[in-house]
C-alpha positions in Angstrom: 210.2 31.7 31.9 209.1 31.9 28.3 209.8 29.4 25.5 212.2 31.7 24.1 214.6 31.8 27.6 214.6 28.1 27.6 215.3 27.9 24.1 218.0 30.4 24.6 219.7 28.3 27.9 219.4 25.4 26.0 221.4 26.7 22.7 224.0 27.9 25.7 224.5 24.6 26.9 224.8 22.7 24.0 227.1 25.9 22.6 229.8 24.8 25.2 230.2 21.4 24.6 230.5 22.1 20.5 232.4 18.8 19.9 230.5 16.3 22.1 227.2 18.3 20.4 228.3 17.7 17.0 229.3 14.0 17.1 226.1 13.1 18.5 224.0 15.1 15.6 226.2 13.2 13.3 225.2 9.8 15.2 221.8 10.6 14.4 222.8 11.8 10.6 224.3 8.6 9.8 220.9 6.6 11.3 218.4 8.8 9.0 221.1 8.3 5.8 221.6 5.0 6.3 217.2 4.7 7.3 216.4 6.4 4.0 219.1 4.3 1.6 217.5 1.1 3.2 214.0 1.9 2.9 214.8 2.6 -1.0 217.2 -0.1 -1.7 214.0 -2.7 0.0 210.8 -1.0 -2.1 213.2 -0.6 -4.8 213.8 -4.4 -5.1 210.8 -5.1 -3.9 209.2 -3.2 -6.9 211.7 -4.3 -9.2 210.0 -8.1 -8.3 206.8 -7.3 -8.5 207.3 -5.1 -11.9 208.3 -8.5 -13.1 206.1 -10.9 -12.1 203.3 -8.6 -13.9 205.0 -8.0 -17.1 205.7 -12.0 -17.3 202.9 -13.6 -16.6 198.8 -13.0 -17.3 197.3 -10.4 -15.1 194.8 -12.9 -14.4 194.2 -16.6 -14.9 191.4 -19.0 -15.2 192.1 -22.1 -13.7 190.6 -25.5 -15.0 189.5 -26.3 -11.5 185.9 -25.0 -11.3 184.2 -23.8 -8.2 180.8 -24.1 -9.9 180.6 -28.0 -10.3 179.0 -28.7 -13.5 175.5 -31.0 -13.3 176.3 -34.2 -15.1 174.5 -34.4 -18.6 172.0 -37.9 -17.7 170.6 -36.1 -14.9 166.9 -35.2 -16.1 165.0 -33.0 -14.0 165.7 -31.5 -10.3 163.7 -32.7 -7.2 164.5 -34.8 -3.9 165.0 -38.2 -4.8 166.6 -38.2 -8.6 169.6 -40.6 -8.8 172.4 -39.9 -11.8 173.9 -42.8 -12.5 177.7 -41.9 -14.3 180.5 -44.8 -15.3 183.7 -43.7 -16.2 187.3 -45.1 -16.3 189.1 -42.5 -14.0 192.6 -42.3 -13.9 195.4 -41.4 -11.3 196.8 -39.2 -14.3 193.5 -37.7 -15.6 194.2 -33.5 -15.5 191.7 -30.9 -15.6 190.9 -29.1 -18.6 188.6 -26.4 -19.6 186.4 -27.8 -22.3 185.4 -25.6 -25.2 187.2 -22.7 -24.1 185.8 -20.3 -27.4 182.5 -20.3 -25.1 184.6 -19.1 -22.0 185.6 -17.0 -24.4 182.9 -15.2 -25.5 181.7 -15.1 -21.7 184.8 -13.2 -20.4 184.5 -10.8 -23.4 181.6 -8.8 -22.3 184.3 -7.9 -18.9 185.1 -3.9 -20.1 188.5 -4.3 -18.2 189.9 -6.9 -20.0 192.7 -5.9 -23.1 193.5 -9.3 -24.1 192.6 -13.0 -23.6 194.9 -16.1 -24.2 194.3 -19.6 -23.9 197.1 -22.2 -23.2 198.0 -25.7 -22.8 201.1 -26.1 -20.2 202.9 -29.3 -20.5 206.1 -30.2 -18.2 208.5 -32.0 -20.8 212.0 -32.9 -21.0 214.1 -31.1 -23.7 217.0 -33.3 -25.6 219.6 -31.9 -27.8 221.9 -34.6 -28.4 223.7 -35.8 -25.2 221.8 -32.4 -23.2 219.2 -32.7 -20.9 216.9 -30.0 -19.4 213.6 -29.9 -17.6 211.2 -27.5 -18.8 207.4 -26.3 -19.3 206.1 -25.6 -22.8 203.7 -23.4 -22.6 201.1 -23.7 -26.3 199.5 -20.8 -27.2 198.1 -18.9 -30.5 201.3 -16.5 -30.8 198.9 -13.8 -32.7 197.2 -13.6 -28.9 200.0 -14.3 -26.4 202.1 -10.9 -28.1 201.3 -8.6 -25.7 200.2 -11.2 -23.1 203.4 -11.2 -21.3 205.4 -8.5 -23.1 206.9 -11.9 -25.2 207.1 -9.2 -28.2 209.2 -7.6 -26.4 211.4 -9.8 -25.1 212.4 -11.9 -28.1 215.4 -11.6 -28.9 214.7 -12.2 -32.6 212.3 -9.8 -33.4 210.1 -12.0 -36.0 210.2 -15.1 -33.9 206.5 -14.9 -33.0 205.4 -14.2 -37.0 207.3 -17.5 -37.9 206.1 -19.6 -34.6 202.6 -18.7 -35.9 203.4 -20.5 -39.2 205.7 -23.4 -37.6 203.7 -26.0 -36.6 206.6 -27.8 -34.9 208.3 -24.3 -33.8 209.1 -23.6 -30.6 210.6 -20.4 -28.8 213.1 -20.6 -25.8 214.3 -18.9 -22.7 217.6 -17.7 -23.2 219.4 -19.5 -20.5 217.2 -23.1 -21.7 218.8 -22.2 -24.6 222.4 -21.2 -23.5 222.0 -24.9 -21.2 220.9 -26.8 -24.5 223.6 -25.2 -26.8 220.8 -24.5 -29.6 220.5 -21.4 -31.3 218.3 -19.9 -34.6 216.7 -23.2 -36.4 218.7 -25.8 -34.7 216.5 -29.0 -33.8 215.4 -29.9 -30.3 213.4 -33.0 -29.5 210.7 -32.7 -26.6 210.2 -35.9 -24.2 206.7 -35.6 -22.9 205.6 -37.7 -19.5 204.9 -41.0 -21.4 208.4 -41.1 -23.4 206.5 -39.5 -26.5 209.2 -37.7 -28.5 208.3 -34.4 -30.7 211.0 -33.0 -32.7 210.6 -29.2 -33.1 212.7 -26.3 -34.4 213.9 -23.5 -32.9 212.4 -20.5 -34.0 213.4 -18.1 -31.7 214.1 -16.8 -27.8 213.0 -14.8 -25.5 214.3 -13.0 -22.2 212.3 -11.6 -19.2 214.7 -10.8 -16.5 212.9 -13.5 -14.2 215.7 -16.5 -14.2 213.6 -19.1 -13.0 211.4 -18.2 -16.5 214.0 -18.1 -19.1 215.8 -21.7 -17.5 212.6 -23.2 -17.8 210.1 -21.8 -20.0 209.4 -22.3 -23.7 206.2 -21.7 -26.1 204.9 -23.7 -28.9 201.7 -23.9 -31.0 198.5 -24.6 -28.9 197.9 -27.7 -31.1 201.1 -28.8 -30.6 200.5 -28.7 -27.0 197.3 -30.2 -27.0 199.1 -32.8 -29.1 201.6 -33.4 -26.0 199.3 -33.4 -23.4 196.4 -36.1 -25.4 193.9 -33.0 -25.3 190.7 -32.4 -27.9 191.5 -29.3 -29.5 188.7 -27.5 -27.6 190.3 -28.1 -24.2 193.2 -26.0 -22.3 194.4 -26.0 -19.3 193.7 -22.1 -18.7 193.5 -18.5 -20.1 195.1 -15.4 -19.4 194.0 -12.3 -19.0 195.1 -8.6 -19.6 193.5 -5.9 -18.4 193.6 -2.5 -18.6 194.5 -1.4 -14.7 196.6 -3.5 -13.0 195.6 -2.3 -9.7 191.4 -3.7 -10.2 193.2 -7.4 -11.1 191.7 -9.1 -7.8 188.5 -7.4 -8.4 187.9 -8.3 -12.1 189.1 -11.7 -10.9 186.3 -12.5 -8.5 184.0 -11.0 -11.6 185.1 -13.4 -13.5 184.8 -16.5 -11.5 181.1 -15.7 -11.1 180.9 -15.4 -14.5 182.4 -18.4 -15.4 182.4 -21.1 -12.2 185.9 -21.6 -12.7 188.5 -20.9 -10.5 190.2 -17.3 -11.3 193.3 -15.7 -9.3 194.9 -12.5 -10.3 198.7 -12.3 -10.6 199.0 -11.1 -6.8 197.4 -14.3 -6.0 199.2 -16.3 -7.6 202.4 -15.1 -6.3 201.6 -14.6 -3.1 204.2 -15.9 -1.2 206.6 -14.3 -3.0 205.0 -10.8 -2.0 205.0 -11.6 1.5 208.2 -13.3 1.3 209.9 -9.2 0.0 207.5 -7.6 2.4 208.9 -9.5 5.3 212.3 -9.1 4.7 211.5 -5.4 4.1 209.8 -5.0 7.4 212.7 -7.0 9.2 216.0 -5.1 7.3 213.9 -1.6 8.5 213.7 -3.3 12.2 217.5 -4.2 11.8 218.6 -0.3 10.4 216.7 1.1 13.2 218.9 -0.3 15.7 221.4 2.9 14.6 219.1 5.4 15.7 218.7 3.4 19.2 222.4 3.9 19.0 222.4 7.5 18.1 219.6 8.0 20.9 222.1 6.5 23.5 224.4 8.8 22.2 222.3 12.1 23.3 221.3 10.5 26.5 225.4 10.6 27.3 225.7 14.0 26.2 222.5 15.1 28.1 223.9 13.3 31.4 226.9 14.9 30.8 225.6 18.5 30.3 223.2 18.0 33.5 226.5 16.8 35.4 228.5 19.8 34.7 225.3 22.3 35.5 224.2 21.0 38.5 225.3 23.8 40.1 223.6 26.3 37.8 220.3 24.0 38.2 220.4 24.8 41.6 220.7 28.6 41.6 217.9 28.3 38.8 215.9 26.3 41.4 216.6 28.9 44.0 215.4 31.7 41.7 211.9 30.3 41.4 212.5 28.2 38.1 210.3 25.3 38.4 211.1 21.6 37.9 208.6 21.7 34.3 210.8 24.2 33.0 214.1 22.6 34.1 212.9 19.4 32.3 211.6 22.0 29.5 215.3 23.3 28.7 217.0 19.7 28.5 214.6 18.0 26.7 215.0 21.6 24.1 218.7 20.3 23.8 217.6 16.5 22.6 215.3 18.1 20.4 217.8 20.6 18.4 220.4 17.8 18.6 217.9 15.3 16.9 217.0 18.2 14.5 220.4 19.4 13.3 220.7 15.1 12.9 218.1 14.4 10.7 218.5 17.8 8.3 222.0 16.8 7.7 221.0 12.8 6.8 218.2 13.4 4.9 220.3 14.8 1.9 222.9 12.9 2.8 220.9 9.9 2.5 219.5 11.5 -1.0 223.2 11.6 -2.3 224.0 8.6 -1.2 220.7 6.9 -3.2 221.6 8.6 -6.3 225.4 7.3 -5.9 224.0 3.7 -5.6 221.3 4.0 -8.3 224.0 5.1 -10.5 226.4 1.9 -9.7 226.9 -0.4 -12.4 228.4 -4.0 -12.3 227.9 -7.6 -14.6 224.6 -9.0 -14.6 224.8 -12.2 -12.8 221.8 -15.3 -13.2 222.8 -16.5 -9.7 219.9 -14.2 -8.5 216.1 -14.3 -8.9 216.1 -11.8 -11.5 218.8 -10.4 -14.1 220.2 -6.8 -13.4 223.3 -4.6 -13.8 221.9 -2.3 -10.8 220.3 -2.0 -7.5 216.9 -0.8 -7.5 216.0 1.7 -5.8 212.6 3.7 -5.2 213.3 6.9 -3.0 209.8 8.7 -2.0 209.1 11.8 0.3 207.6 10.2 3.0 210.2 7.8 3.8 212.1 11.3 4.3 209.4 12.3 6.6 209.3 8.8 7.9 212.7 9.2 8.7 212.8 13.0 10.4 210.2 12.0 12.9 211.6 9.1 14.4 215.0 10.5 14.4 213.8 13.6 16.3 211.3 12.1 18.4 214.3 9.3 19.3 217.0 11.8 20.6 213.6 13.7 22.7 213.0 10.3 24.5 216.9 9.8 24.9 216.9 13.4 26.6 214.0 12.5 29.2 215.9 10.8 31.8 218.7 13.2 32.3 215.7 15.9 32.3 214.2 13.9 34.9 217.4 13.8 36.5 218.3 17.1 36.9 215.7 18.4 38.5 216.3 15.4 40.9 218.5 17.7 42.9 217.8 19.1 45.8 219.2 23.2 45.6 220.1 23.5 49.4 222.1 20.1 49.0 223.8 21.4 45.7 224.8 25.2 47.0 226.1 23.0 50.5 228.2 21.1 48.0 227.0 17.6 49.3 225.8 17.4 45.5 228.6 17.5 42.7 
């Protein structure tokens, strides 16, 4: 028999049972739309997340933890045997800093990659307006520099905020929700409570709002001298500098490049946030593992329409057999029925599953902050090869659902089956 008369049987059998056929190709429709909608809605907020922690934070950052230690100044010489003597008061308190950062500076500027550089001071405070309390970090930094740093230009809210921190000594720009949790608006006062009870009134000059909840409850910028001010720093030391660079993807490489350069400890943003990355690519992984359950549902649903088909042709097996029809070919012709029914399944869902992205994507509701991040939608990122993804496994599920009743029916025995003691 040729591949065209099995084909041909096959299209018979499933031709006669045109109910029981189509209710199993939608089984495997519904898997591949509901497959393709989940692998968009998890890259799409997975993407969303990431897309966020880049646009709010330094591409890279230099650390004031080095991983070059510096050789102390009274040291004279190098050789076995030479003894530096150093006596300082050390306290429990003392913090890190990166001393004369214009030097670091001028070090990290020969790096072609990089767009813009930033120092900062970050200092955990304690914000007071009147009888409100809120935790939060104040992050100082020269406003003329930290613009395009973080896309803060484009997230003020007032668009001349950063021109008039620049010449506020005693400014101070807030997260929206800090500010909605403070009740301060445009040029009301807030007073800053730093770790040792030090109070530093400063004005409001403006806010700012990412998208990233836990940055606008907690985040605010001031002057770097300010900051240094805060934190008891010489006005050549802060506690890092970020980095901009011109493409994102080379971040961990110009990272290491620069930790060379300078002996200080340097991570690029996907280092930093590490755990949140693996933390979205888990549950990814695991929501995909979950929604593939409905194609092993839809596969058990062609193994009981195969098992029914070889049940009513046992008879016509048998004669088949009797002709000369060998067992491959038997298997051939049933495992031709999975494979159409798993076909006609997957190129219904995959527009299906198209339509039914596009109807989500275009969903609307109130932005809530209960979440992570801020949005009025669900993200989605639908790409052709989750399609293709999708139209393999659901065809190659219903073939392995079709090879036991295959296997079964040529099982049979023709002289039992034409003596009726089969069937």
């Amino acid at each position: 028999m040729t591949f065209l008369d099995h084909l041909r049987i096959a299209y018979v059998h499933l031709r006669e049972r045109k109910r029981q056929t189509a209710l199993t190709a939608l089984g495997v429709a519904v898997g591949s739309a509901m497959m393709i909608t989940t692998i968009a809605v998890a890259r799409g907020s997975s993407q969303n997340v990431f897309n966020k922690l880049i646009d709010i934070a330094p591409h890279i950052t230099i650390g004031a933890d080095r991983v070059v230690p510096l050789v102390p100044d009274n040291l004279i010489g190098s050789g076995a045997g030479r003894i530096a003597m150093v006596e300082k008061h050390v306290t429990t308190d003392r913090r890190e800093t990166i001393k004369n950062y214009s030097a670091l500076l001028q070090t990290v500027g020969d790096v072609r990659e990089i767009v813009d550089v930033s120092p900062f001071v970050s200092s955990k405070l304690l914000a007071r307006n009147r009888t409100r309390f809120a935790p939060c970090i104040a992050r100082g930094v020269i406003p003329s520099r930290e613009a395009e740093m973080a896309n803060l230009k484009k997230n003020l809210l007032e668009p001349n905020a950063l021109s008039e921190l620049a010449w506020s000594p005693n400014g101070i720009l807030l997260g929206d929700l800090l500010a909605d949790k403070l009740k301060v608006g445009y040029r009301d006062r807030v007073v800053l409570v730093s770790k040792t009870g030090e109070e530093y009134p400063v004005t409001v000059v403006g806010r700012f709002r990412s998208g990233f909840n836990a940055k606008d409850l907690r985040e605010a910028y001031v002057n770097l001298a300010l900051a240094q001010r805060m934190e008891a720093m010489p006005s050549n030391s802060v506690s890092g500098v970020g980095i901009r660079i011109s493409d994102i993807t080379m971040a961990d490489r110009v990272a290491q490049r620069i930790e060379r350069l300078t002996g200080y400890n340097t991570e690029s943003w996907s280092e930093t946030n590490r755990n949140v990355i693996e933390f979205y690519n888990r549950n990814g992984t695991i929501t995909l593992v979950l929604v593939g359950f409905v194609f092993v549902v839809a596969g058990l649903g062609v193994a009981s329409v195969m098992t029914t088909i070889v049940l009513q042709k046992v008879k016509d097996i048998a004669i088949l057999r009797s002709m000369g029809v060998q067992r491959k070919s038997i298997t051939r012709i049933f495992m031709l029925e999975g494979l159409m029914i798993g076909i006609m399944g997957v190129l219904l869902g995959s527009p299906v599953g198209h339509m039914t992205c596009n109807l989500v994507g275009s969903i609307r509701f109130q932005a809530s902050n209960a979440g992570v991040i801020k949005s009025d939608r669900i993200n989605l990122v639908e790409t052709p090869d989750a399609h293709v993804i999708v139209v393999v496994f659901g065809v190659v599920i219903a073939v392995i659902s079709s090879v036991g009743p295959a296997r079964r029916a040529t099982g049979y025995l023709p002289v039992r089956v034409l003596r009726g003691e089969v069937g």
